[in-house]
C-alpha positions, 0 to 999 in steps of 0.5 A: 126052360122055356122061360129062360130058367130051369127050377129044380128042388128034391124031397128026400125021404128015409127011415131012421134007425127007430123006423121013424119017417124023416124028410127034408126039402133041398134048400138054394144056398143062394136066396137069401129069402129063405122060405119056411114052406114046411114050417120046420125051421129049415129053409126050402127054397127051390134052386133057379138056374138061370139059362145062359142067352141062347139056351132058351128052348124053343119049339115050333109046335106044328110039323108036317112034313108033306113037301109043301115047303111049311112045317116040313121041319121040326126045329127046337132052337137052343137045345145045342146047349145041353149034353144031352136030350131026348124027344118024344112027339105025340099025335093029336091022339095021344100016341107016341109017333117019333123018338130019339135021344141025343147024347153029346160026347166031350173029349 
């Protein structure tokens, strides 16, 4: 998302009724390259979406809210254009120090 697009693709494996293992890679009715990446005659090209100006997510990556009017707030611009979201923050240690998850309601 940070790139201004998101890429999306899913890999759906069963079982059939001989208990044989099928599988099938999600296809973009919309790129006409039809990339053939398993070989198996059917195209596997992942969908792009690409995201509306504005939606562009972008984080500053330092907070420290000790008052000194520098990174005392965490801002992540664009995120007002999904319905829904969830943040977890990380410190340097790897141990999770904040979360919360945003649902948008639309009537």
């Amino acid at each position: 998302m940070a790139n201004g697009s998101v890429i999306n693709e899913a890999i759906v494996t069963a079982t059939d009724t001989n208990d044989t293992s099928v599988s099938d890679t999600s296809d973009d009715p919309n790129d006409l390259n039809n990339i053939d990446a398993d070989d198996d005659g059917d195209p596997d090209d992942p969908t792009v979406i690409e995201l509306p100006d504005g939606c562009k997510i972008i984080v500053n990556n330092g907070v420290s809210p000790n008052g000194d009017g520098i990174n005392d707030y965490l801002h992540i611009y664009g995120l007002g254009c999904y319905s829904s979201n969830e943040i977890e923050i990380f410190n340097r240690w790897g141990v999770k120090v904040f979360e919360t998850k945003i649902m948008k309601i639309q009537i």
